[in-house]
N, C-alpha and C positions, 0 to 999 in steps of 0.2 A: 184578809181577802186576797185570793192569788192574783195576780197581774196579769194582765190581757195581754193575751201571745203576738205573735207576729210569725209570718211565715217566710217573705221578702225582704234584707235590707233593703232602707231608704238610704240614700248619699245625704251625711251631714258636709256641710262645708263650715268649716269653724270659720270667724272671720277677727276683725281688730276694733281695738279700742273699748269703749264702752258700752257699746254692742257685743263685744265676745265677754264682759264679765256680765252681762246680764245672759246670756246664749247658758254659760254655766249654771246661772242660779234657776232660770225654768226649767233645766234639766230636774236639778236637784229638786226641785220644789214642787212644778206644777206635771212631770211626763214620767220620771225613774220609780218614785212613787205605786203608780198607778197600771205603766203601761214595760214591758220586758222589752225595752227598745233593741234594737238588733238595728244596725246604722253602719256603713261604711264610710269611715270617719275620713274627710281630709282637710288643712290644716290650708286654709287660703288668709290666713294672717301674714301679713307683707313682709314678715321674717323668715318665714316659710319661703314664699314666693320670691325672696331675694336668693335664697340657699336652692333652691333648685332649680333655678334660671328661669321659672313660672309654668317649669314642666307638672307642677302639683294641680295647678287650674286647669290645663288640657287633659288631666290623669283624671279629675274628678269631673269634668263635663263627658269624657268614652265614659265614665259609669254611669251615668245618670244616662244616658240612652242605653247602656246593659241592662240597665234596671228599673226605669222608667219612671222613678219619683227625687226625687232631691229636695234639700233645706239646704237655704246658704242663709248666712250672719254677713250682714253689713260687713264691706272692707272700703279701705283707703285704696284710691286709685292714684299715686303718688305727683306731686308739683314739682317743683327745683325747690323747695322749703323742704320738701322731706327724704330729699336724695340724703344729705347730712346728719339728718334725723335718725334716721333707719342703716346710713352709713348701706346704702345702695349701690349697687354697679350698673345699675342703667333706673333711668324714669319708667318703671313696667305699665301695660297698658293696663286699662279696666278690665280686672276680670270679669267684670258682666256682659263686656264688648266680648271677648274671648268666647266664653260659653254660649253667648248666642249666635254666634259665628260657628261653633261647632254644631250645636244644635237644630241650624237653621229656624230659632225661633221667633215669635211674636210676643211682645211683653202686654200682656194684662192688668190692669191697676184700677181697683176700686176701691172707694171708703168705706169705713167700718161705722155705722150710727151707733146712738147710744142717745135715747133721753138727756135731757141739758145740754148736749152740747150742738147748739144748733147752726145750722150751715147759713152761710152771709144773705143764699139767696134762699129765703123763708120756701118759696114752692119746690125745692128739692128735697123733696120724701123720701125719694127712694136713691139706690147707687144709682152713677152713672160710672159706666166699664169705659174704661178708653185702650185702646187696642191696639199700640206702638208700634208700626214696620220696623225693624232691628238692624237693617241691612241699609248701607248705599247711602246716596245722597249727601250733606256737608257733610257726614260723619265719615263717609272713603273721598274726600274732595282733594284734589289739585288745583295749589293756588300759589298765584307772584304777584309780584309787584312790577308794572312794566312803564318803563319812562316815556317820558313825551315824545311823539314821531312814530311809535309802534305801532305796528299790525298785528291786529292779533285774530286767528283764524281756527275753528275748530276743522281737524283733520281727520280722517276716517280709512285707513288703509285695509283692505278685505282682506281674505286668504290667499289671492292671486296677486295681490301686490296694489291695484288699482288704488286711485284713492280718491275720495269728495272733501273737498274745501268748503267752510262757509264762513262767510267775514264773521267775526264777533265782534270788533269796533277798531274805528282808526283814532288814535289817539292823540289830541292835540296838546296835552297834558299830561303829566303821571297818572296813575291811574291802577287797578287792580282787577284781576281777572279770576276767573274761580272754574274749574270742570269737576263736573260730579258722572256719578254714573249711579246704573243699576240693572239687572238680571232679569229678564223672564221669568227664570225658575225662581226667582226670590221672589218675586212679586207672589208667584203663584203658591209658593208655600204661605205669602201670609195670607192670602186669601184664603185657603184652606185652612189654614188656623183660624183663622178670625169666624170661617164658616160652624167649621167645627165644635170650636166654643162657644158659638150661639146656640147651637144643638145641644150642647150637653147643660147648657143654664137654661135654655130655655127663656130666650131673651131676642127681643128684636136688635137688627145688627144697623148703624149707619156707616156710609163710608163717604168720606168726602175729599176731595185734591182742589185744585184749580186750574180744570182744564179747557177753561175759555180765556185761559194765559197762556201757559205751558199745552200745546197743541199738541205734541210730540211725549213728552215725559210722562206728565201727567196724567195725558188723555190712555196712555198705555197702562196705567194704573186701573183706572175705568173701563178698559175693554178686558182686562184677564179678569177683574173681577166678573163682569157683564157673564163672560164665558162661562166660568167655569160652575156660577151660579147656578146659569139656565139647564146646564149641560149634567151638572153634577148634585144640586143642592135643592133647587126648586121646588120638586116633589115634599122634601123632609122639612122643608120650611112650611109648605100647607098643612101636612100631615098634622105639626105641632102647632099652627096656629101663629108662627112668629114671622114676620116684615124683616126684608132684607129691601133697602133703596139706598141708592146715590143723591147727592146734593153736593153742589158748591160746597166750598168750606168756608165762605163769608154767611151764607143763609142755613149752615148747620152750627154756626155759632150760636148766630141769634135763635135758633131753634132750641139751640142747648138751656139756653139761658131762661127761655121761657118753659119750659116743659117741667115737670116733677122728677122725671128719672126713671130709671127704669130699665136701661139700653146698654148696650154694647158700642161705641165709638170707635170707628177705626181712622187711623190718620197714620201716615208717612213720617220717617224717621223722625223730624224735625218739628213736623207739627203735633205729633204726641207726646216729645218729650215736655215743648214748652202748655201744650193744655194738662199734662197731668199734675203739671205742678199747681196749674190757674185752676183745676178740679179739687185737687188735693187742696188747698188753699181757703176755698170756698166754702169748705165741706168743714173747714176749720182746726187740721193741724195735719203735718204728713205721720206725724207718730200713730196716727188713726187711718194710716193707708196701706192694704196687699195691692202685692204683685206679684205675679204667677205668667214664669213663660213655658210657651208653649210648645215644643215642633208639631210640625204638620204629620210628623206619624206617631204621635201620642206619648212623647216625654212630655215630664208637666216639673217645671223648678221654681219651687213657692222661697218668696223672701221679701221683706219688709221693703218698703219703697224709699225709707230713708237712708241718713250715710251713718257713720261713727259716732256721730256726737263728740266730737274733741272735746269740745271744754268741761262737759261733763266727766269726760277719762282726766283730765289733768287734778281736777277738782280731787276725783277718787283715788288718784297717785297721792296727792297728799293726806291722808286719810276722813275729809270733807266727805259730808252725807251728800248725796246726790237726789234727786226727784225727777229722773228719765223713763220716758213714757215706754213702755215696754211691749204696748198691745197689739202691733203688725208684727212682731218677733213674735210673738204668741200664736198670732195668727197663722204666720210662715207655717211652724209646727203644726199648727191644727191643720193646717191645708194639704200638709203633706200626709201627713197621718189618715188623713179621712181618705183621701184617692187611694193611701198603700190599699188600705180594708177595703177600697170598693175593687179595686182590682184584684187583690187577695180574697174577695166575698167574708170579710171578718168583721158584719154585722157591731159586734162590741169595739173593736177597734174602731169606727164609724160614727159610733154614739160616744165614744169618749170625747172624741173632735169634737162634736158638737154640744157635750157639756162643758171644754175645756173654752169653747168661744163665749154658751151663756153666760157661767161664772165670771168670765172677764167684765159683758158688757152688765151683768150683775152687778159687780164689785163698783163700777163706772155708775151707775144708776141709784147702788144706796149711798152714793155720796163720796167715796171713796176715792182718790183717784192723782195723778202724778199732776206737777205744775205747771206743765201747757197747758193742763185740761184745766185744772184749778181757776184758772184766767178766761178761759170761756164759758166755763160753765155758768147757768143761771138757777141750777139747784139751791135751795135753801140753805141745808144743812151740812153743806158739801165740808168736805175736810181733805187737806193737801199732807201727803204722807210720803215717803223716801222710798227708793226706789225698791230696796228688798221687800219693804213691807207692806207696801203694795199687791205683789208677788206673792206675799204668806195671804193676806185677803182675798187675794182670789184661789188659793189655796184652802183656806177653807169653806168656799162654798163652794167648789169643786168636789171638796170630801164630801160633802152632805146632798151635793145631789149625784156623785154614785153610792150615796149609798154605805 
């Protein structure tokens, strides 16, 4: 059977640990097979990234807006534990922080279902998307520590030199102080993203801050969004039938919590990192979570929502079978693969992606399946198997439904 062409490289980003020898074996197993990959390979394993001063991760994020689709493999974003380890010349940042700084994007994160594996909160049927601002906030902060007797005052010098003071507090004790900031244009790219991808899912979108605290920050969050809805969006949201509203983020919790799913969530740096974990969580394991960022003018970089897995790499340094859940890695591929074809119009490259997800959540449903899932599942006849072979089972019902 000849292999399904490709017209576009995709940017692979190879990544570390036990995530890059599984990156290998779906190659080999479940996409080389089948599909004539054509991929602009780069190498964001932190050996890499140490040998090139992390000029490989800003070389493979300019491609991925040349090119418009990307796969990344989990990497190490380095501690003081692995300066020694890796034998480092500096603690490199998060390549994911990097790439989406270049990309000006929005990160996307939703669960993968499967029969048996059921989520904590019995009424979540469906995904829920949570839709991460990437920009600003504790994640660019300025912060001290300031001793007792201090004034501390945020300052604001214009272009003309002028400046506005406002107290931030007098301090009759030690104490600690924090400045954050954030962009117009960033806000407004993730509202655009976040619009955007409800358009293209076809999904109702939430956004929520709290701007009956935060009067100034917040509330600026709520008014570009407001904007650029009305101004730009509004019409394509009728057209398809899907709800775009604002709410609090204490009454979109409890929203969240009671509803089925279904949505799109958008939340602010901080507050989507810590809900995608409590989503991811709930839904019942992150190895069963994509994530797919976005820019606001149509690069799209799909990768698994988890990290490396260390102890499963150490295990498999000694020649120890491992049983690492492989199915957002799977996904990453299939996500990227299905946009090349839709963007490319290559119909079979399209329907590969979406045999290459059945077969998975297949393999996960006849019982089949690695040992996070093994421990939540309440299949009957379920059977816990090691990490290649896992990969060869969905490998064969892969072969059988192309054909």
């Amino acid at each position: 059977m000849a292999k399904i062409e490709m017209k576009t490289p995709l940017v692979e980003m190879d990544g570390d640990e036990m995530t890059r020898v599984i990156w290998q074996m779906i190659k080999d197993i479940l996409i080389c097979p089948h599909v004539d990959l054509k991929s602009e390979y780069y190498d964001l394993g932190l050996v890499c990234r140490n040998d090139t001063d992390d000029q490989v991760t800003i070389d493979a994020a300019e491609a991925t807006k040349k090119y418009g689709v990307a796969v990344k493999c989990a990497t190490i974003t380095p501690n003081a534990a692995r300066m020694p380890e890796y034998n480092l010349k500096e603690m490199w940042k998060s390549p994911n922080g990097t790439i989406r700084a270049i990309l000006d994007g929005t990160v996307f994160r939703a669960p993968i279902l499967a029969k048996g594996i059921n989520p904590y909160i019995p009424t979540w049927t469906k995904p829920i998307t949570i839709a991460r601002h990437a920009y600003g906030d504790v994640y660019k902060n300025t912060e001290m520590q300031v001793p007792a007797g201090s004034k501390c005052e945020l300052v604001c010098t214009d272009a003309e030199g002028n400046e506005t003071r406002q107290l931030i507090h007098s301090f009759d004790g030690d104490g600690v102080i924090q400045g954050m900031h954030n962009t117009d244009r960033s806000i407004a790219s993730f509202a655009r993203s976040c619009f955007n991808y409800a358009l293209d899912t076809k999904q109702d979108l939430w956004f929520a801050t709290k701007d009956t605290i935060s009067k100034k920050y917040d509330h600026r969050f709520k008014d570009i969004f407001a904007e650029i809805f009305e101004t730009e969006y509004k019409e394509k949201f009728d057209a398809l039938g899907i709800e775009y509203f604002y709410t609090l983020i204490d009454d979109a919790v409890s929203r969240v919590v009671r509803s089925s799913g279904g949505y799109i969530w958008a939340c602010k740096n901080y507050d989507g990192d810590v809900m995608s974990d409590m989503v991811a969580t709930a839904y019942g394991s992150l190895g069963m979570m994509t994530s797919v960022l976005v820019s606001p003018d149509g690069a799209y970089e799909y990768e698994a929502a988890h990290g490396t897995v260390q102890r499963h790499y150490y295990k498999h340094l000694k020649g120890e079978k491992t049983s690492t859940n492989s199915v957002a890695t799977i996904f990453a591929w299939s996500g990227a693969l299905r946009k090349r074809g839709e963007l490319d119009n290559l119909p079979d490259l399209c329907n590969y992606a979406d045999m290459l997800e059945k077969a998975t959540i297949d393999t996960i449903e006849d019982g089949v399946m690695t040992g996070d899932l093994f421990i939540l599942s309440d299949l009957e006849n379920k059977r816990k198997v090691d990490t290649e072979e896992f990969l060869q089972e969905i490998g064969k019902r892969l072969d059988a439904l192309l054909g």
